[in-house]
matplotlib code that plots the C-alpha trace (Angstrom):
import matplotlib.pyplot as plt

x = [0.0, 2.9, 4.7, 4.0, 4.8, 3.5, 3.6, 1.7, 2.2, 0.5, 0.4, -0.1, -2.0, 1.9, 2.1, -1.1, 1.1, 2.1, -1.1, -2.2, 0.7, -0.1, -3.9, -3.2, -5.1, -1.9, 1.9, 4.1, 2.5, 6.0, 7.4, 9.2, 8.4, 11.5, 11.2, 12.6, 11.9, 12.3, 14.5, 10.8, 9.9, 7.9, 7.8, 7.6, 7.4, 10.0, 8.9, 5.5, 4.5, 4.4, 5.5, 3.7, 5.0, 2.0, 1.7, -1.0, -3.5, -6.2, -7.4, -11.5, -12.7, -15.8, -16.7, -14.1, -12.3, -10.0, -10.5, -6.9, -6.7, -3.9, -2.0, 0.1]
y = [0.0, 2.3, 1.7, 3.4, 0.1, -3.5, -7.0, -9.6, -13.1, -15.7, -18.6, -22.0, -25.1, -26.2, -22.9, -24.8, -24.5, -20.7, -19.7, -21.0, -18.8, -15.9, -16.1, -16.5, -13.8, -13.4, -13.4, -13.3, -14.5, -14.4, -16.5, -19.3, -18.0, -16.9, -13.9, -10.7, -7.4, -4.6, -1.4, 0.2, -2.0, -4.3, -8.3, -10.7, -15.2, -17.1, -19.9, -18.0, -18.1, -14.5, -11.2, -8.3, -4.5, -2.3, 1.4, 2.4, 4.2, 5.1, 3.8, 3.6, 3.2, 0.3, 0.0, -1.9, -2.4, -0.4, -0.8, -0.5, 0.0, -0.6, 0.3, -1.9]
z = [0.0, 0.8, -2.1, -5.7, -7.8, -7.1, -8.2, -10.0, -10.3, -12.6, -10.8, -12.7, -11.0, -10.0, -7.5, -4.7, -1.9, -2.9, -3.0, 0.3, 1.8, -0.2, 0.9, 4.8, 6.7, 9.4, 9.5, 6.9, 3.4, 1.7, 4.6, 2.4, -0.7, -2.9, -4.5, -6.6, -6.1, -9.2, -8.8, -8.3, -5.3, -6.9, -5.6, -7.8, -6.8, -8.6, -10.8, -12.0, -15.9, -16.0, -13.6, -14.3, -12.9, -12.1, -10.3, -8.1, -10.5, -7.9, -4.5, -3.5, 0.1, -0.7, 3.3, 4.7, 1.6, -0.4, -3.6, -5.8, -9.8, -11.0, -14.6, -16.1]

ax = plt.figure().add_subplot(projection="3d")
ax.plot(x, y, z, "-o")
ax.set_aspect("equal")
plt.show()
């Protein structure tokens, strides 16, 4: 949220285990996970079909939620 540049990756049905971490609601979802960050900040999980590098277009409170469009 703090940073201006973040990132995507496609995970493929051989990245299960990944995505469990990624989706836990506490601790550290990157725990175990090797990564790569960008000179912009952007993290990025090694072995994925595809990284994308996005920037923070606009944010929009929903409720609870914060709503983030990004551009690619």
């Amino acid at each position: 949220k703090d940073l201006p540049y973040l990132g995507i990756s496609v995970l493929g049905e051989s990245h299960d285990e990944a995505a469990r971490t990624l989706a836990a609601k506490t601790g550290d979802r990157f725990a175990g996970l090797e990564t790569a960050s960008s000179d912009r900040g952007a993290v990025f999980i090694h072995g994925t079909s595809v990284w994308l590098e996005s920037s923070i277009e606009q944010t929009i409170q929903a409720g609870d939620h914060i709503i983030v469009v990004l551009r690619v």
